[in-house]
C-alpha positions as CSV (number, residue, x, y, z in Angstrom):
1,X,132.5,194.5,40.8
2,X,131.7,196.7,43.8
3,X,132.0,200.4,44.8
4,X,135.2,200.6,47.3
5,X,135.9,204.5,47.7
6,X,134.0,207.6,46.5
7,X,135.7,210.8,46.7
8,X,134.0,214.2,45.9
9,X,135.8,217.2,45.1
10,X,135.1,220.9,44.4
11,X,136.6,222.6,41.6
12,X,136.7,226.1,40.6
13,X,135.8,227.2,37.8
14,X,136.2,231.2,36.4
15,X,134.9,232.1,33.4
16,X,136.3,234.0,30.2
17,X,133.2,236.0,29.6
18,X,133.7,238.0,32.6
19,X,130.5,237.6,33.9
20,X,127.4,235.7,33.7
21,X,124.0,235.8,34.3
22,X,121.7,233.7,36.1
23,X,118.0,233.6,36.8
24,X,118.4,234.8,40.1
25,X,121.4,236.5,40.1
26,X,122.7,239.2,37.5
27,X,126.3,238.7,37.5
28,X,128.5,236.2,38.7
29,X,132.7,235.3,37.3
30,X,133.2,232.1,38.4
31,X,131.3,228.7,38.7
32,X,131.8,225.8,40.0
33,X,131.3,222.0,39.7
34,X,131.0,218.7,42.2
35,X,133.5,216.4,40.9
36,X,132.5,212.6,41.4
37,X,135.5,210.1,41.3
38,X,134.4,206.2,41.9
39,X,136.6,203.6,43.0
40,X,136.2,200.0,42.6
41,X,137.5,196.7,43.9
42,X,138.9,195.4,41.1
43,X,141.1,198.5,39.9
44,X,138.7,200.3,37.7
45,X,138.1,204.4,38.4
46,X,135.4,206.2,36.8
47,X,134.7,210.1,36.7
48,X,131.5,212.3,36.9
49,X,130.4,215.7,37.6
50,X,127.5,218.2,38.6
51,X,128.1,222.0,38.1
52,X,126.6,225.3,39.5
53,X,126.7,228.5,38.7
54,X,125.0,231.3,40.9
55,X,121.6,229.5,42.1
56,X,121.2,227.0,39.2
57,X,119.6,224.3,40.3
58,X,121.9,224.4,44.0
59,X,124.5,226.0,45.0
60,X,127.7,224.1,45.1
61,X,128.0,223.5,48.8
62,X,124.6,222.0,48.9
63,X,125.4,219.6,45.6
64,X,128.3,218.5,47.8
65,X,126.6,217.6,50.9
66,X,123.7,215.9,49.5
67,X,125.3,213.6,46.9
68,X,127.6,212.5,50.0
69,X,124.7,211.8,52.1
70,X,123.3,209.7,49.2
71,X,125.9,208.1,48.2
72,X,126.8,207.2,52.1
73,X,123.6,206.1,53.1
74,X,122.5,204.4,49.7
75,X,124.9,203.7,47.2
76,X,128.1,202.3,48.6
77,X,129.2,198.7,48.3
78,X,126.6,198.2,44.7
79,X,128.0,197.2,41.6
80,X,128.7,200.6,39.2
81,X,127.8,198.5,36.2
82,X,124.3,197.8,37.8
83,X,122.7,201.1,35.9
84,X,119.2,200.1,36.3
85,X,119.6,198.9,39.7
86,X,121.1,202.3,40.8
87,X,118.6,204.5,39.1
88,X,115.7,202.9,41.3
89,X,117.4,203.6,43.7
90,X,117.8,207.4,43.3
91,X,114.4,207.3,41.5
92,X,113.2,206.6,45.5
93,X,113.9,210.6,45.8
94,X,112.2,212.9,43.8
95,X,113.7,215.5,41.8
96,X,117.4,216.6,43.3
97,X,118.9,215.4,39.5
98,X,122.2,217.8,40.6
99,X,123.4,215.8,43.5
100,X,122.6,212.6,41.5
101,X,124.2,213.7,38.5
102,X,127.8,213.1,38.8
103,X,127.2,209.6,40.7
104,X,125.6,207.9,37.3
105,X,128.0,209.8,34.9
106,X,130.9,207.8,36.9
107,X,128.9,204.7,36.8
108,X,128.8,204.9,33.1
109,X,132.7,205.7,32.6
110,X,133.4,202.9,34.8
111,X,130.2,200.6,32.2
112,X,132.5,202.0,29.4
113,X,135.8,200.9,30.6
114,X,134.6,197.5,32.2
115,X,133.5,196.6,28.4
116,X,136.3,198.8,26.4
117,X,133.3,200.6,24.9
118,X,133.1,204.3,24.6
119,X,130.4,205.3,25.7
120,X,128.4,206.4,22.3
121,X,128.2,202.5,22.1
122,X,126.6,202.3,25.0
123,X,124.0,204.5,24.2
124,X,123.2,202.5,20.9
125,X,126.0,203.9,18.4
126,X,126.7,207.1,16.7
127,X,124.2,208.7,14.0
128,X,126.2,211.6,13.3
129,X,129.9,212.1,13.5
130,X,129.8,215.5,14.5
131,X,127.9,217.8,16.9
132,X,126.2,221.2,15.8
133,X,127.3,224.2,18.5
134,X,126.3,227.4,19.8
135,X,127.6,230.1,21.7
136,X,125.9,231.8,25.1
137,X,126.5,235.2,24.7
138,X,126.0,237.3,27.9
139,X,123.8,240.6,28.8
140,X,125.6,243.7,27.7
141,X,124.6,246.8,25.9
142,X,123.2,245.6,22.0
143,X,126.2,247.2,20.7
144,X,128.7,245.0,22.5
145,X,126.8,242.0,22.1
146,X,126.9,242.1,18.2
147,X,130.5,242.8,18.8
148,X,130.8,239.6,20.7
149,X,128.8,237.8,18.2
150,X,130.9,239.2,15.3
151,X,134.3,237.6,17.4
152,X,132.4,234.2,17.7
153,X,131.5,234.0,14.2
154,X,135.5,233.8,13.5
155,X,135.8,230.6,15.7
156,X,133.0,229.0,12.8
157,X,130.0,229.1,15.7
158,X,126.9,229.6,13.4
159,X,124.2,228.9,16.4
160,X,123.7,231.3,19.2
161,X,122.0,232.2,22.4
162,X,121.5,235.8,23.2
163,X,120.2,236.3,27.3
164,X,118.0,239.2,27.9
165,X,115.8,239.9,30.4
166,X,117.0,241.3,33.3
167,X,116.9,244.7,32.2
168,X,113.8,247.1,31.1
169,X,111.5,245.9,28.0
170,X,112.9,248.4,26.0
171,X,116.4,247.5,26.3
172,X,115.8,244.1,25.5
173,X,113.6,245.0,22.5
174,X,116.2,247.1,21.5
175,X,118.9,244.3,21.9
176,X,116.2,241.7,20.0
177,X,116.2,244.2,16.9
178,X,120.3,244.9,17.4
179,X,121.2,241.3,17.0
180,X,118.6,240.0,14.9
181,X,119.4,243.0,12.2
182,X,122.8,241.2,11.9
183,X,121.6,237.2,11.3
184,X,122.9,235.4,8.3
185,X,121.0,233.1,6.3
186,X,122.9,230.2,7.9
187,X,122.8,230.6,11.1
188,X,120.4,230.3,13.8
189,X,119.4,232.5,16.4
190,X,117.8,231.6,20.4
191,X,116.3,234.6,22.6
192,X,117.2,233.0,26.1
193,X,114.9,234.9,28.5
194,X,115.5,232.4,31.2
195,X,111.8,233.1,32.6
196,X,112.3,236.2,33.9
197,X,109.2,238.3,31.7
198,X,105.7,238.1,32.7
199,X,103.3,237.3,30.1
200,X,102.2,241.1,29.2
201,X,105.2,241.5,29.2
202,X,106.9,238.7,26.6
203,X,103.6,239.4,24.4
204,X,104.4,242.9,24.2
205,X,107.9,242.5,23.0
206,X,107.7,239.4,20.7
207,X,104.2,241.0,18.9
208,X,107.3,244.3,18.2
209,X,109.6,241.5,16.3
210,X,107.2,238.7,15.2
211,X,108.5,238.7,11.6
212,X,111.9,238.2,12.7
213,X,113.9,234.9,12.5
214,X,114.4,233.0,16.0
215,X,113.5,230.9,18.4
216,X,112.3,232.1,22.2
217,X,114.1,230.4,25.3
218,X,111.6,230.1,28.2
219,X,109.6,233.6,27.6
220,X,108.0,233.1,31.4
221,X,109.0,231.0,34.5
222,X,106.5,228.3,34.9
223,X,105.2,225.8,31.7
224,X,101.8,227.3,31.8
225,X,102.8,230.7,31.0
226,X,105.3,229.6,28.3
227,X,102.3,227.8,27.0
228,X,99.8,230.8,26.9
229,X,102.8,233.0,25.3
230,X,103.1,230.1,22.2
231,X,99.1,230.4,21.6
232,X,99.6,234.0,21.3
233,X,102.6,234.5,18.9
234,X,104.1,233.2,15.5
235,X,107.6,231.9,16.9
236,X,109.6,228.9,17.9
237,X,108.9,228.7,21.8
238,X,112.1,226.7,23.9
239,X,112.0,225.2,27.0
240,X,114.7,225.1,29.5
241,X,114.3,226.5,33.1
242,X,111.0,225.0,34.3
243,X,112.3,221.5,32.6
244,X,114.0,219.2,35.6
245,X,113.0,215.8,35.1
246,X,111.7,213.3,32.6
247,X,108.0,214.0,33.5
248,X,108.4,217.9,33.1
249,X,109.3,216.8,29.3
250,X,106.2,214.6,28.7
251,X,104.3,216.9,30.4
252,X,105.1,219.8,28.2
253,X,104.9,218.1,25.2
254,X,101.3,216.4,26.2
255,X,100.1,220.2,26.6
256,X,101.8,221.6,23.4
257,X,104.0,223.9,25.8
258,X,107.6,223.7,23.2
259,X,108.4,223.3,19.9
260,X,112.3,222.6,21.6
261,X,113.2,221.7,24.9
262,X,116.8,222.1,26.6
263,X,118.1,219.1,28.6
264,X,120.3,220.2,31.2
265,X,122.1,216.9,32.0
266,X,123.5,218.1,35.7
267,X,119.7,219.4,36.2
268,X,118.3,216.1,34.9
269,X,120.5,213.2,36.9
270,X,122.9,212.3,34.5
271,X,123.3,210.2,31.4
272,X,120.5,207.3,32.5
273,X,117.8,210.0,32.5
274,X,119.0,212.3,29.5
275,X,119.2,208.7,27.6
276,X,115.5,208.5,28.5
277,X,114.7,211.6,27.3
278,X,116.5,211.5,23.8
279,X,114.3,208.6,23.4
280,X,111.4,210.2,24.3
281,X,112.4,213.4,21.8
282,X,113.2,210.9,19.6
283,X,109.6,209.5,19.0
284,X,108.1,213.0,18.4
285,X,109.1,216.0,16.4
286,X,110.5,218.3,19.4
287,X,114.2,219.3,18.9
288,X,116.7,219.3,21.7
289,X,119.5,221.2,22.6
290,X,122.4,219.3,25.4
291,X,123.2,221.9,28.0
292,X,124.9,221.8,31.3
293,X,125.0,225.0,34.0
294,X,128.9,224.4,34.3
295,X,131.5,221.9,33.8
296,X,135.2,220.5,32.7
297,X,135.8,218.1,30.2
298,X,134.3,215.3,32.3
299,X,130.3,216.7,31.6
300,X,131.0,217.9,27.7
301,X,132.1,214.3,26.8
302,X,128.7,213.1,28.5
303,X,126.9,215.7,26.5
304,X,129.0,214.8,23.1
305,X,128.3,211.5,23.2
306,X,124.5,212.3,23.4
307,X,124.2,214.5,20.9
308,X,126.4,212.0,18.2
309,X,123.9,209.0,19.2
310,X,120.3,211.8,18.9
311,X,118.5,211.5,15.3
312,X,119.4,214.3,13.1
313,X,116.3,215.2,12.7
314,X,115.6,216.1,16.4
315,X,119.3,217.4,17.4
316,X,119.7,221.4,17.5
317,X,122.6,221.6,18.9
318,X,124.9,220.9,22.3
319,X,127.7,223.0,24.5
320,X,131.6,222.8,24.5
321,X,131.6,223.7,28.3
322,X,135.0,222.7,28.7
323,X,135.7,225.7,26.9
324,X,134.2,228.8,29.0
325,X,136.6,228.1,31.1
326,X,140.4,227.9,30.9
327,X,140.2,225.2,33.9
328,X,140.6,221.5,33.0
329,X,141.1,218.2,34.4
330,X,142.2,216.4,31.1
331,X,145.4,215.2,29.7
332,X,144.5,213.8,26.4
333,X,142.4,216.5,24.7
334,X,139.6,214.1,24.6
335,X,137.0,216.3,23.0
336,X,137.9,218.6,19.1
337,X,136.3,221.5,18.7
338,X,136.3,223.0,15.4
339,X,134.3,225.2,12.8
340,X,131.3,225.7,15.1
341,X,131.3,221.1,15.3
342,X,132.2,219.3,18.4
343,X,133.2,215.2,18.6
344,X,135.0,213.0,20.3
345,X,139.2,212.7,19.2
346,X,139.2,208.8,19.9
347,X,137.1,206.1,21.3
348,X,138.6,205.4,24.6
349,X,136.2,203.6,26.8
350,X,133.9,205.2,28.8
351,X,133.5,208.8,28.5
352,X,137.4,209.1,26.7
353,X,138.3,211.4,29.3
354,X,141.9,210.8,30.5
355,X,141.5,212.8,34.0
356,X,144.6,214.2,35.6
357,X,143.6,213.5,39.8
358,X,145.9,216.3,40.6
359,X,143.6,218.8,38.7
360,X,140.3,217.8,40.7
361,X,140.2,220.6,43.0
362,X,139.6,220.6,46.4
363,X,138.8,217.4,47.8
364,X,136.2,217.4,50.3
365,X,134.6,214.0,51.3
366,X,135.8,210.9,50.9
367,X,133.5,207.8,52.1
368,X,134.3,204.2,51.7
């Protein structure tokens, strides 16, 4: 089997929060994602994507011309089934996981359909039937984000992630005590401060609500700081921003930076690299949390079928990011949704995702 035609596309994708907020920028309504659609000689088509939103970790256009130029120069003509020979190759170029991303998700859809596996198989079969979820709830005034988390709660969402940070310390103290005055014993609570507090800063705040019940998302920008922050205070320190690679995970959990860590699979490379990862997470006590800056159908049943095959034990939670969006690209309601649970509806091969070409967007390249 080789790779005949790759077509990239770019897909809008507005949001039904309104807005959202990025490390870099404090608002933005609509995202978008780098759809990667791989043809092959002998019939079989497989689907992956990369998404962006503001300046996370490249903005679209330049997901879009890279992966081309990678997949042009590099990839063309090699056999989609071929995983590990593929990975070395993208391996050769450090870092860059976006524009790799939706290249090896298509690879594996096209693994899972060659074999008439879905893709939890692939990844050494299901421990779990159903994902845990949580809900990113936006900055806004305290009072409208515990109205926000009151309308959640009545889809069944128990886990949530509250940003703050891009306003003054005492309006995200005050926010901090707001939300957390309302927790219930089941559910679980994530600060996300997306890096954006010096260390004064975070210690100030977090010594004001140390014997309250949650867990801090990336406190300061860079691993040391996060580091300093967790010798300093009595709480659950996340990882997330300054993660990008396999080797940022060992290296924070070889210098006791996390108790969590957030894998953002388009940030990452794909499924071959998160796959490494769950392993890795899997031989220590860290938990993990699946997450994706943006995307359709295509990247949440890539991050369901990682969460179903991760150990209990180390699972937080994952993302229905299909869902903060009323775009789609799928015809067969691949992925249920349901009392704060995600899984997959069937076991169709690959990534289950019956993708309707006609929804892909724009298309921009095509190279065969």
């Amino acid at each position: 089997m080789k790779i005949k035609k790759v077509s990239l596309y770019r897909k809008e994708m507005p949001m039904i929060c309104g807005k959202f907020t990025c490390s870099l920028e404090p608002g933005v309504d609509n995202a978008e994602v780098i759809i990667t659609r791989i043809a092959t000689d002998c019939g079989l088509v497989g689907y992956g994507e990369s998404g962006a939103v503001g300046s996370y970790p490249m903005y679209a256009p330049g997901i879009l011309a890279s992966s081309a130029e990678l997949i042009e120069r590099h990839l063309m003509d090699k056999d989609p089934c071929q995983l590990g020979v593929i990975q070395q190759t993208m391996n050769m170029i450090p870092g860059q996981g976006a524009i790799k991303t939706g290249f090896d998700m298509a690879c594996w859809d096209i693994l899972g359909k060659s074999l008439g596996q879905p893709l939890h198989a692939l990844l050494g079969g299901k421990l779990q039937e159903k994902a845990p979820l949580y809900r990113s709830i936006t900055h806004a005034p305290p009072a409208d984000m515990v109205q926000t988390l009151n309308d959640w709660r009545l889809e069944g969402y128990r886990q949530f992630q509250f940003r703050v940070g891009h306003g003054d310390m005492q309006l995200d103290l005050a926010r901090i005590q707001s939300l957390l005055a309302e927790k219930r014993d089941n559910e679980m609570f994530t600060v996300d401060v997306a890096g954006n507090w010096r260390v004064d800063h975070a210690l100030h705040i977090l010594n004001r609500v140390r014997d309250l019940d949650f867990t801090i998302e990336q406190p300061c920008w860079t691993v040391d700081d996060c580091r300093s922050v967790r010798e300093r205070v009595n709480l659950p320190i996340k990882l997330d921003n300054s993660l990008n690679s396999v080797n940022d995970v060992l290296r924070a959990y070889a210098t006791n930076a996390c108790d969590s860590i957030v894998l953002h699979i388009n940030k990452f490379g794909g499924i071959s690299p998160a796959r490494v990862v769950r392993d890795i997470v899997g031989a220590t006590t860290l938990g993990i949390t699946y997450s994706t800056q943006w995307g359709t159908e295509i990247t949440t049943a890539a991050l369901t079928h990682l969460a179903l095959t991760t150990s209990p034990n180390n699972l937080i939670t994952t993302i229905d990011a299909h869902n903060y969006s009323p775009a789609t690209v799928a015809t067969n309601n691949p992925i249920v949704v349901d009392n704060g649970e995600m899984w997959m509806a069937n076991d169709d091969p690959g990534l289950g995702v019956a993708v309707d070409d006609e929804a892909l967007g724009e298309l921009v390249k095509v190279i065969q």
